[in-house]
N, C-alpha and C positions, 0 to 999 in steps of 0.2 A: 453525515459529512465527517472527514476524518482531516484534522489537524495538527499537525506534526512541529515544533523548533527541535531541531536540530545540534541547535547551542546547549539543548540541555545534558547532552551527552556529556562524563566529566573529560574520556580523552580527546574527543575533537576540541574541546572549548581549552584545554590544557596546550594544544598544539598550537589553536589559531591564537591565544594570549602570548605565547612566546615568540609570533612570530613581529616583525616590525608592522606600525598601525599599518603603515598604507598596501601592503600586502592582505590583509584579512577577508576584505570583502571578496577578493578574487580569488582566494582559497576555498572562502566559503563554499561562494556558487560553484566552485569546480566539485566541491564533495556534495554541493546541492543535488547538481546534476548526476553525481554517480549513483546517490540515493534512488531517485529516480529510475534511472538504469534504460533498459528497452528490452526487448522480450528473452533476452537470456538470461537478465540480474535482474535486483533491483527490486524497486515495487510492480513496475511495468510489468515485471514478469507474472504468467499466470501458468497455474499448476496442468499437467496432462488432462484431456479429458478423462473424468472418469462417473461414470450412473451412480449417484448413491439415492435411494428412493426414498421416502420421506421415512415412510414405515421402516428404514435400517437405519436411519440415525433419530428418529424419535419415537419406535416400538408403538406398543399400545397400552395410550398415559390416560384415556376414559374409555366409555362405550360407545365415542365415535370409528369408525372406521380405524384402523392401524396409520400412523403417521398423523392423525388431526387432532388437537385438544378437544374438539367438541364439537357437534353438527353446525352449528352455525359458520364455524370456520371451513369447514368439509361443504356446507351450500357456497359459502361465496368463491374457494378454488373453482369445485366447480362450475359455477356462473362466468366467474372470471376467462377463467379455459374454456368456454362452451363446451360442456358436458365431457372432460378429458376427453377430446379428439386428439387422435396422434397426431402431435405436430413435430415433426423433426427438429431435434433441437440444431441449431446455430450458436455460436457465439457471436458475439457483436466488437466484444473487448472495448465498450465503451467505458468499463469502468479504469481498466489498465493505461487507456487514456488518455483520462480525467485527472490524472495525477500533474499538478501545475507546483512552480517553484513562484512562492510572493516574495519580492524584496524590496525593502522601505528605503535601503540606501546605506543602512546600518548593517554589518556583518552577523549581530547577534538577532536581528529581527528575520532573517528569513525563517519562510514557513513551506511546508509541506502538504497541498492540499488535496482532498480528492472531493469533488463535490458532487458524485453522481449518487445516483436512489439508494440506498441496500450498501452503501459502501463498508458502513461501520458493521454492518451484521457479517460480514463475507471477509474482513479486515480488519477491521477494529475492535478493540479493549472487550467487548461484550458480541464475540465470535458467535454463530448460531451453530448450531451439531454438524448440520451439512455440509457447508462449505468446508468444515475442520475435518472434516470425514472425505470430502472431494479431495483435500491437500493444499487447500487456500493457508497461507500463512500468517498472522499479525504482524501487520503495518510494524511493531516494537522489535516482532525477533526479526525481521528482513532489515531494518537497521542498525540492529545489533551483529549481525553475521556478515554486513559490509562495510563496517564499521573503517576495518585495516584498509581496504581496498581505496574508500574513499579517501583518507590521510594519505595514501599515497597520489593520489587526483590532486587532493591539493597540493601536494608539495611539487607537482610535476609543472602546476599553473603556475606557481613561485617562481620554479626553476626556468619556466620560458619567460617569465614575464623579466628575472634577471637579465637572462638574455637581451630581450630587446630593447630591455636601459643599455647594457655594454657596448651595441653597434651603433 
């Protein structure tokens, strides 16, 4: 599971502090939501398909087969797979999402969650070789790289929400 505040960032927390209290929460969620993104940004977003096979992101680290720590983990793949039958991969993109925005009511408590299997191996802080070898990015640098984009989300939600105080 991977869980995100948002607030800890010093520029967003620098911009949503100066702005006036009752403005914050609607700031937030609008940078919540651009965090989040959909399949061209964001976390949503996931990288081109690309093969990387076990044995080219984890070589041969015993006298198990190429890509397995040790026969035991080489039985149960196989077990698990029924005997590596070809199975044509699919994506499902259930993990892309999984990615939910929680909010308590407080501008500094929203979260960032993703709560599917394998999220933190494929996206979070302890990346595994493949995924980072497929072009999977960490959950930290996709928030740090949309970092401007979302400050601008939020000041755009400001700026409507001015709006529709003035009519």
């Amino acid at each position: 599971m991977i869980e995100v505040t948002p607030s800890g960032d010093k520029k967003l927390t620098q911009f949503l502090v100066n702005l006036p209290k009752r403005f914050r929460s609607t700031a937030m969620s609008a940078a919540a939501k651009y965090f989040i993104g959909d399949a061209r940004h964001g976390l949503k977003h996931e990288p081109a398909w690309k093969f990387v096979s076990r044995a080219q992101a984890y070589g041969k680290v015993s006298e198990a087969p190429a890509g397995y720590f040790s026969w035991k983990q080489f039985r149960y793949v196989a077990w698990k797979t029924k005997g590596f039958t070809a199975i044509p991969y699919k994506r499902t993109h259930k993990m892309a999402n999984a990615w939910t925005i929680q909010e308590s009511g407080n501008w500094i408590n929203v979260k960032l969650t993703n709560d599917s299997p394998g999220a933190g191996w494929v996206m979070g802080a302890q990346q595994a070789r493949q995924p980072a070898l497929v072009g999977w990015r960490k959950y930290a640098e996709i928030i740090k790289t949309n970092m401007s984009g979302a400050i601008r989300q939020a000041q755009l939600a400001v700026n409507n929400m001015l709006k529709e105080e003035s009519r």
